[in-house]
C-alpha positions as a Markdown table, in Angstrom:
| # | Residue | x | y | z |
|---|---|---|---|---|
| 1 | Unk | 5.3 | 88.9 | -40.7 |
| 2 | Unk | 5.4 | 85.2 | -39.6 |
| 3 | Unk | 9.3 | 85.3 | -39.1 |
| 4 | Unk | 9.5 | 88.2 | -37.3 |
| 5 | Unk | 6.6 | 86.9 | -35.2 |
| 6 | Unk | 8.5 | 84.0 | -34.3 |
| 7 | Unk | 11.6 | 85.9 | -32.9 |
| 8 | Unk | 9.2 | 87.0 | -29.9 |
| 9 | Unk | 7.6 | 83.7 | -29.6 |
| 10 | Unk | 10.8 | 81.9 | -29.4 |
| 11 | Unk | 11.9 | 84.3 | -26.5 |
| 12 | Unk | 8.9 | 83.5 | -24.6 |
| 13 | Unk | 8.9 | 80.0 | -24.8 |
| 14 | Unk | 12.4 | 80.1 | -23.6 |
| 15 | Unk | 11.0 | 81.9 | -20.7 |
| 16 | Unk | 8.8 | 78.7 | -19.7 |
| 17 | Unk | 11.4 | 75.8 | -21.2 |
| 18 | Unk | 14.9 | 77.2 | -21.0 |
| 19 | Unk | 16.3 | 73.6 | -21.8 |
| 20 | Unk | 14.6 | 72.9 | -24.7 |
| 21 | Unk | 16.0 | 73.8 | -28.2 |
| 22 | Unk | 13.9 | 74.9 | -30.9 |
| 23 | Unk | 13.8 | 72.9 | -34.7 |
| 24 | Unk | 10.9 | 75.3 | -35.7 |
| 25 | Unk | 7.7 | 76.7 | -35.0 |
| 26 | Unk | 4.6 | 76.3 | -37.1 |
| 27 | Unk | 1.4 | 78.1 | -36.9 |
| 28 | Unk | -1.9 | 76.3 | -37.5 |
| 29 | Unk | -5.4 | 77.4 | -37.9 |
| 30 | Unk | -8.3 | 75.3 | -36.2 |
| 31 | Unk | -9.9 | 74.6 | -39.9 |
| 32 | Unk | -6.8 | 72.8 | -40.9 |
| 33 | Unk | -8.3 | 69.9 | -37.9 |
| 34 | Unk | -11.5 | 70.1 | -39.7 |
| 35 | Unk | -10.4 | 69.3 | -42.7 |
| 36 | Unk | -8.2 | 66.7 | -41.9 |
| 37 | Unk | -10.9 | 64.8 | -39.6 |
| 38 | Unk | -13.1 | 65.4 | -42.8 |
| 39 | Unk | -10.5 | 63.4 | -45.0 |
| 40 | Unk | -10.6 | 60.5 | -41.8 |
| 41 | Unk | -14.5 | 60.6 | -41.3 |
| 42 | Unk | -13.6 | 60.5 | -37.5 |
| 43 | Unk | -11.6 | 61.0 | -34.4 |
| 44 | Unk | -11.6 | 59.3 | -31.6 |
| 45 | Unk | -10.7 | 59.7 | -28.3 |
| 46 | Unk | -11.5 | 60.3 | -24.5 |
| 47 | Unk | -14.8 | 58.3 | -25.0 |
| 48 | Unk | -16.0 | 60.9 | -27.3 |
| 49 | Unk | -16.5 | 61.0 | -31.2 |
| 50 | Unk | -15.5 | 63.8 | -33.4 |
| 51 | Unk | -16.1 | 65.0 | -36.8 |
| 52 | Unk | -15.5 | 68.0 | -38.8 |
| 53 | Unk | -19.4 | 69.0 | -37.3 |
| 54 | Unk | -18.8 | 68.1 | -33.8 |
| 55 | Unk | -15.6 | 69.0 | -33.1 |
| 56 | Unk | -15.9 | 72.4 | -32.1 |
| 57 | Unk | -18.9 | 72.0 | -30.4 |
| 58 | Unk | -17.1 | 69.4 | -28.1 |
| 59 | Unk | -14.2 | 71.1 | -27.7 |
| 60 | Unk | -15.4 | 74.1 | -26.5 |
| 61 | Unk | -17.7 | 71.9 | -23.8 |
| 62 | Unk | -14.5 | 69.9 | -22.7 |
| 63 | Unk | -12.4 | 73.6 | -22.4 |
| 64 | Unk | -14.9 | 75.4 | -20.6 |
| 65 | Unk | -17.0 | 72.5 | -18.5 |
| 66 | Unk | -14.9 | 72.3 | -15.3 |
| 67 | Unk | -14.5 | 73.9 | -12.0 |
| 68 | Unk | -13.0 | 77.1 | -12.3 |
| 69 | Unk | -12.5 | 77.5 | -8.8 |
| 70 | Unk | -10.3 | 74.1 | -9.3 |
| 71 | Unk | -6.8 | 75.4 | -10.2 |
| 72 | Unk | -5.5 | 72.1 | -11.4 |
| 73 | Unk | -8.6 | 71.4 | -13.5 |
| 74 | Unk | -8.2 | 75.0 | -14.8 |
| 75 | Unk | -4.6 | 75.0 | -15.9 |
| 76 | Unk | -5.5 | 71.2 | -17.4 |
| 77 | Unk | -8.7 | 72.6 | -19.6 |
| 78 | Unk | -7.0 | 72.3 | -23.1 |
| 79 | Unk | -5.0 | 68.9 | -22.3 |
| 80 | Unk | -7.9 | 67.6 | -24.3 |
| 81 | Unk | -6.0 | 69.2 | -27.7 |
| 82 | Unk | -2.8 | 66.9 | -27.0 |
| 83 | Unk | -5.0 | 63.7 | -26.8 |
| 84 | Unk | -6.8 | 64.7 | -29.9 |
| 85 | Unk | -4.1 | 66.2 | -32.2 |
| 86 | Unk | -2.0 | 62.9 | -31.2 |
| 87 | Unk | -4.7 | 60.1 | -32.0 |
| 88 | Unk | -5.4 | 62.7 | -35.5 |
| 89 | Unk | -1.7 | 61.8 | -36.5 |
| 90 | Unk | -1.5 | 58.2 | -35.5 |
| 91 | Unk | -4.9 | 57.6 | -37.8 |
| 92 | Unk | -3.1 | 59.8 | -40.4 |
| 93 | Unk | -0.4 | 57.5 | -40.2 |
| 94 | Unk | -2.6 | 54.1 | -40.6 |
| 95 | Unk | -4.6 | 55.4 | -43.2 |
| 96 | Unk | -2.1 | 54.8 | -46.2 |
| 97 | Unk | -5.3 | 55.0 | -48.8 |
| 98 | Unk | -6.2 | 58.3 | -47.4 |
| 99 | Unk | -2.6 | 59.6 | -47.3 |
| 100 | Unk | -2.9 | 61.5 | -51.1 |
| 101 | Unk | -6.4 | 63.4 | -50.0 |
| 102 | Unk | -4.4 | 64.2 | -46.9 |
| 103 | Unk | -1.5 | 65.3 | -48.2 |
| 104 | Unk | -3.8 | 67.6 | -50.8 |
| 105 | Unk | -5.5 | 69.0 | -47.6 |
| 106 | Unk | -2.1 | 70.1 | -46.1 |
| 107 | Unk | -0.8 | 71.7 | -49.2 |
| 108 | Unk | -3.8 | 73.2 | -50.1 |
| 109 | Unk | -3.7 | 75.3 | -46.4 |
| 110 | Unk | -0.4 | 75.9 | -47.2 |
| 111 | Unk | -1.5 | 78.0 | -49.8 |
| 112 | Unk | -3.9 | 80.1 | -48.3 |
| 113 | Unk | -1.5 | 80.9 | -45.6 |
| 114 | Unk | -3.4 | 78.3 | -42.5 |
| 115 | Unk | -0.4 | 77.0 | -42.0 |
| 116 | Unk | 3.2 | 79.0 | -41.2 |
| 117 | Unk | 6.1 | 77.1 | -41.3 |
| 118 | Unk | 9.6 | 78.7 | -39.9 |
| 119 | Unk | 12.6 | 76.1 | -39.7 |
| 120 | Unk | 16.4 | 76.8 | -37.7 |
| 121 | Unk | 18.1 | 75.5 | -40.2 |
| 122 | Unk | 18.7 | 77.7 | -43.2 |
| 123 | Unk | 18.1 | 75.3 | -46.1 |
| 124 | Unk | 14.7 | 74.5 | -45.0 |
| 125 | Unk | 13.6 | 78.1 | -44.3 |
| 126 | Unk | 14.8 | 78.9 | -47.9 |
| 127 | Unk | 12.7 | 76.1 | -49.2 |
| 128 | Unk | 9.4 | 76.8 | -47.5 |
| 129 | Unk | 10.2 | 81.1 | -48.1 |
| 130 | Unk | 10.4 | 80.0 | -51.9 |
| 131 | Unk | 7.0 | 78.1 | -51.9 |
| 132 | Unk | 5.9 | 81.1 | -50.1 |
| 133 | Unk | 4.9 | 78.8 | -46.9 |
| 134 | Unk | 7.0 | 80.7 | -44.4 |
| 135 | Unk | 4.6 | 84.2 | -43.8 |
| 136 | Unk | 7.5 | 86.4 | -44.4 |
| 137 | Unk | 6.2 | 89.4 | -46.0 |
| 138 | Unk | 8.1 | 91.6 | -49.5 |
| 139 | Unk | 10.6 | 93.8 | -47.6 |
| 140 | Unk | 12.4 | 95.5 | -50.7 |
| 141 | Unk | 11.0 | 97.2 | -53.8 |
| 142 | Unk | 12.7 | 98.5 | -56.7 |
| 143 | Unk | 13.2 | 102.0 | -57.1 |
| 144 | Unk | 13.4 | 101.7 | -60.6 |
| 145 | Unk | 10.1 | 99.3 | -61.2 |
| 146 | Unk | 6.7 | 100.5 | -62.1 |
| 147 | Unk | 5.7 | 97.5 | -59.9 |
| 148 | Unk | 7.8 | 94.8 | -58.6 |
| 149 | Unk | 4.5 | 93.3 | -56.7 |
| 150 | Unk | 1.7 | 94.5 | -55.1 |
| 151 | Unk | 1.0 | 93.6 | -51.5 |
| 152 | Unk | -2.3 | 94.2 | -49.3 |
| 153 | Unk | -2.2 | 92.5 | -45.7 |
| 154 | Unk | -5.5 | 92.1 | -43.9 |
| 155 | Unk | -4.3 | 92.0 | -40.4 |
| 156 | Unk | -7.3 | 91.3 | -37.0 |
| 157 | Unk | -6.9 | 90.7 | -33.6 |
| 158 | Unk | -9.7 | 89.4 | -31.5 |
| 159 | Unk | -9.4 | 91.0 | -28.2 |
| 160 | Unk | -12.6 | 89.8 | -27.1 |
| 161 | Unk | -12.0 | 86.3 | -26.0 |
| 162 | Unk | -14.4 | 83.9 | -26.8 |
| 163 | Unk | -14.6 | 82.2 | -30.1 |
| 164 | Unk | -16.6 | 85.3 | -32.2 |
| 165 | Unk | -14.4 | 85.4 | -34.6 |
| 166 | Unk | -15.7 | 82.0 | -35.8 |
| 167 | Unk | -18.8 | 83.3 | -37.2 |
| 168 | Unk | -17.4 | 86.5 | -38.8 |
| 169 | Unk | -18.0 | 86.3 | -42.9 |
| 170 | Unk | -15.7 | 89.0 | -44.6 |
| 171 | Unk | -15.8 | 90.3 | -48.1 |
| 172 | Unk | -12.1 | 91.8 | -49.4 |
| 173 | Unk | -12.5 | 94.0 | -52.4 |
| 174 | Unk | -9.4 | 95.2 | -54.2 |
| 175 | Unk | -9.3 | 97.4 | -56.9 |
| 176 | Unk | -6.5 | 98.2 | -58.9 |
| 177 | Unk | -6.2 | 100.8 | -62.4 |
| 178 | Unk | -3.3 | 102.5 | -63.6 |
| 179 | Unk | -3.4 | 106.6 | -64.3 |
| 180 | Unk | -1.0 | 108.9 | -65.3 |
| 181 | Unk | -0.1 | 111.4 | -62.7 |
| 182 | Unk | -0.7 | 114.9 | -64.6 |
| 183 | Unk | 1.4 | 116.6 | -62.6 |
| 184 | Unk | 4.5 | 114.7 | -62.7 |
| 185 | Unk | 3.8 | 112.7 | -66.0 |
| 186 | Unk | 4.5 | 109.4 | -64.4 |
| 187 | Unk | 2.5 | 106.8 | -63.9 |
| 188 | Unk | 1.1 | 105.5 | -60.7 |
| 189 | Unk | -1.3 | 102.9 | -59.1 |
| 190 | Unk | -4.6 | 103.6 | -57.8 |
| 191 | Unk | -5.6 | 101.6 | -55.5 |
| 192 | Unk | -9.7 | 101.1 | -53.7 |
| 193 | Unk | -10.3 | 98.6 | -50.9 |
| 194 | Unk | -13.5 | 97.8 | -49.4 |
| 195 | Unk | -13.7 | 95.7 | -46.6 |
| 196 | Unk | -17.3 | 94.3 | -45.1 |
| 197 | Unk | -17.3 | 92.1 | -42.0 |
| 198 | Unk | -20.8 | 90.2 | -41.2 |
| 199 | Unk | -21.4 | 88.3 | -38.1 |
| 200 | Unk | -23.8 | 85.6 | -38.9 |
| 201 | Unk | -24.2 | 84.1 | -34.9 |
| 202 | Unk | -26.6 | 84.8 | -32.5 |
| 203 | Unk | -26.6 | 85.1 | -29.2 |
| 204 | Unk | -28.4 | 81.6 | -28.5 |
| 205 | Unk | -25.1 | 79.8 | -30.4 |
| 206 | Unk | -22.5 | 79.0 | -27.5 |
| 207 | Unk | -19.4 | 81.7 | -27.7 |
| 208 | Unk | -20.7 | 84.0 | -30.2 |
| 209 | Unk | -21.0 | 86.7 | -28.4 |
| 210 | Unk | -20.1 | 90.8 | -29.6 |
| 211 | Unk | -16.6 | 90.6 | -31.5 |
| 212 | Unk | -14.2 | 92.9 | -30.1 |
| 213 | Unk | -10.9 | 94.0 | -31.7 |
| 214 | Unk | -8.7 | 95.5 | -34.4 |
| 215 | Unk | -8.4 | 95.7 | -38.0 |
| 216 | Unk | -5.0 | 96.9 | -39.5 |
| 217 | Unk | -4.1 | 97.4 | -43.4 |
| 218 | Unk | -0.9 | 96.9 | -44.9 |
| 219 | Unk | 0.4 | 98.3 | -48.2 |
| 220 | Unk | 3.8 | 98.5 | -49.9 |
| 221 | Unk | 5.9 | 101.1 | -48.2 |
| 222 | Unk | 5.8 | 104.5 | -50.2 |
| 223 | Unk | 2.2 | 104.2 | -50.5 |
| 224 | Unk | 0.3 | 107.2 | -49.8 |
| 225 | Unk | -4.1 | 108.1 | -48.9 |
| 226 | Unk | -5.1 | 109.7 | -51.2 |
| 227 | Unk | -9.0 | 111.7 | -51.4 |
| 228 | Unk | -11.7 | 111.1 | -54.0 |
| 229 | Unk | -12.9 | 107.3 | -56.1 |
């Protein structure tokens, strides 16, 4: 639950920058920057070149070619993502042509949940919960409802460092059919899942090594394991 996520982010970054005030806090996967270069054709920046095929490659180079026994140079790996997310918006903002595929892009993430949005002020968290942008997951249910909604929540955490996770292909399968309970009369939902997760790097790609972490499922509260198909 993005919200509720952002309640303990907000307290650590107060931690670090007790003067500054929060607007809002947005969450952003990396393929939203792929996607966005891919609308541009290129980035660039630093000397370097990027598109949506070379930007992780050289990304991951800049992070992790230094001296790590340089503790300046090691706290300064990722400055690299300032320069480039800051030269992606100012050629966002130039390309006026471009700014209807862009804008398509953005929306488009904002559907499949790549970007989070969570806003301080009340009438823009009310917008973005309506459009269903903010990550907040259903918290009520009706007693008296067959079904209100149904909700399944894929959650993973890679504990392994490294960028694994990249090259992880999963396959959801939910199943849904509707029975009669014979022992109460009512009826009920059955529900199957089946979840496959296929790691299609090798160990001669860069950062691909063994992924390591955890895999939680959430369903609506009241729901119960049951035995058999």
């Amino acid at each position: 639950d993005f919200p509720k996520s952002v309640s303990e982010l907000k307290r650590f970054f107060a931690f670090v920058y007790p003067d500054i005030k929060l607007d809002g806090v947005f969450a952003v996967n990396y393929s939203l920057l792929e996607d966005l270069i891919d609308v541009l054709a290129h980035v660039e920046t630093g000397g370097q070149t990027y598109t949506k095929h070379t930007l992780f490659s050289l990304m991951e180079y800049h992070v992790n070619n230094i001296d790590r026994r340089n503790e300046k140079a090691l706290s300064e790996r990722k400055k690299i993502l300032s320069f480039l997310f800051h030269r992606l918006l100012e050629k966002m903002a130039f390309s006026p042509l471009r700014w209807r595929q862009l804008s398509d892009v953005i929306v488009e993430h904002l559907n499949t949940k790549n970007i989070q949005l969570y806003f301080e002020d009340p009438g823009l968290q009310r917008v973005v919960y309506e459009k269903g942008w903010s990550g907040a997951w259903p918290q009520k249910v009706k007693a008296d409802v067959l079904f209100e909604s149904d909700f399944l929540a894929v959650v993973e955490g890679n504990f392994g460092g490294m960028k694994s996770d990249r090259y992880i292909k999963r396959d959801v399968q939910y199943f849904l059919r509707i029975v009669r309970n014979p022992e109460t009369g009512l009826l009920e939902g059955r529900v199957r899942l089946t979840l496959d997760f296929f790691h299609s790097g090798s160990y001669n790609i860069p950062l691909s090594g063994n992924y390591k972490g955890y895999l939680r499922v959430y369903v609506p509260k009241g729901s119960r394991l049951v035995a058999g198909p």
